[in-house]
N, C-alpha and C positions, 0 to 999 in steps of 0.2 A: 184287776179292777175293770170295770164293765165301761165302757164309750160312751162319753155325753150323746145324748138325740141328738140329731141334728133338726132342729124344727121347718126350717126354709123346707129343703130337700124332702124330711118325709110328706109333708103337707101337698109341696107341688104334684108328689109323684100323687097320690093319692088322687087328688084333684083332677090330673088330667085321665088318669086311667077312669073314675067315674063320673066323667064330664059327657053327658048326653046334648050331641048339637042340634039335636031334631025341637028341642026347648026353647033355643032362642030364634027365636021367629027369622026366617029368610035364611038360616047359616045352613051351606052345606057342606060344612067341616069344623074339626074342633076349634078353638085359637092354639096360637104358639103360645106352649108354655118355657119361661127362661125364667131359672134363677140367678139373680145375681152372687158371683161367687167371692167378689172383691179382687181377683186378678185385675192387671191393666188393661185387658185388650176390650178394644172398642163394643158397647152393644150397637147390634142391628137388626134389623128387622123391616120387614115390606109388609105397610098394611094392604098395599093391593092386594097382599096372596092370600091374607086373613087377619082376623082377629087377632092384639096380641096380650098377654098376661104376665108381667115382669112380679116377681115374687121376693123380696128382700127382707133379711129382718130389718124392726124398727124398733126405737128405744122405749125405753131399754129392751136389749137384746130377751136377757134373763132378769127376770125379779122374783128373791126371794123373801118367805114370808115367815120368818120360825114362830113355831107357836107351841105351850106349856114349857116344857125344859128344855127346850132348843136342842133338841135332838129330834124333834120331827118337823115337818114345814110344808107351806105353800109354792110352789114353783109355778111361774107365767114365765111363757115364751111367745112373745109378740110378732106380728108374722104381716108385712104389708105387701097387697099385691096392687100394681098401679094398670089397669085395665085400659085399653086403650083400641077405637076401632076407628073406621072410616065413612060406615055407614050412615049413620045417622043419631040421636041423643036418645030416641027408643032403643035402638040396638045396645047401648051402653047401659041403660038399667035393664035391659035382658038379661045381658050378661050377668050384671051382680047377681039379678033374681037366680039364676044358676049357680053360680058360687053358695048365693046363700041357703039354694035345695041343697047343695053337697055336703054344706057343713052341717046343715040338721039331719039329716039321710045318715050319714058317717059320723054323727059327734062321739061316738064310744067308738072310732072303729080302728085308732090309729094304736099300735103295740107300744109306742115309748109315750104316748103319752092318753089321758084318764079324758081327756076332755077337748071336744074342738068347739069353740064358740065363733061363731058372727057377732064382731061387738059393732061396726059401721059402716055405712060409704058416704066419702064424701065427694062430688061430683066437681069438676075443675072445669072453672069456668073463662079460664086464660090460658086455654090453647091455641095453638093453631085453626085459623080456618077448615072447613071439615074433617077436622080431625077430634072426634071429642072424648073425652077421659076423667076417669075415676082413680079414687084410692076406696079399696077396701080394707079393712083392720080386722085382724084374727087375730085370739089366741090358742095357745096350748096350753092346759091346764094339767097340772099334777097335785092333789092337795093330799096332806096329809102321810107325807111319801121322808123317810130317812132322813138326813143331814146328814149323817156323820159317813166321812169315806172309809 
């Protein structure tokens, strides 16, 4: 039997390999990209050294959708990356705007799954002092795809 996708992981890698920083105004290099993997050990990260982009799934993880005789179905795999820079609140919807060139750029382009969507961002406005931050919401789309193992 064939290995569930892992959504986080293919998405990030994806992401950073076709993440062009000459796009976001002022950057002269890409951000760190980190997925979180649910081990214990501490995250970190220095925004003096750059940009950074934390990748985690978010709920639900998987959602599935059966449809006629439940033997074929919808599958969404939800994907939040929480963006985070030091520059300034422009540099932060830069960023998204990049994100959300990749995911229209590449929306057929991932092998385990049919569909990459930009469903939002939503802009956090209880951070730290010059420090300012987003969540973006992705999914991965598979529709019409087997049920049965």
């Amino acid at each position: 039997m064939a290995d569930e996708p892992m959504p986080v992981k293919d998405f990030i890698t994806d992401l950073e390999s076709q993440w062009t920083y000459s796009n976001v105004t002022d950057a002269t290099k890409k951000p760190g990209f980190i997925e979180v993997t649910g081990t214990s050990e501490p995250m970190r990260y220095n925004l003096n050294v750059n940009d950074q982009i934390i990748a985690r799934p978010s709920g639900p993880a998987v959602q599935e959708t059966p449809i006629g005789n439940w033997k074929f179905g919808n599958r969404t795999y939800s994907v939040t990356l929480e963006v985070y820079t030091q520059t300034d609140r422009q540099r932060l919807y830069n960023l998204m705007k990049e994100i959300r060139r990749v995911c229209h750029a590449r929306m057929h382009s991932l092998t385990n799954f049919q569909r990459i969507q930009f469903m939002d961002f939503n802009e956090l406005t209880n951070a730290q002092a010059n420090v300012w931050a987003g969540t973006v919401q992705v999914q991965l789309v598979n529709n019409a795809i087997t049920l049965e193992t």
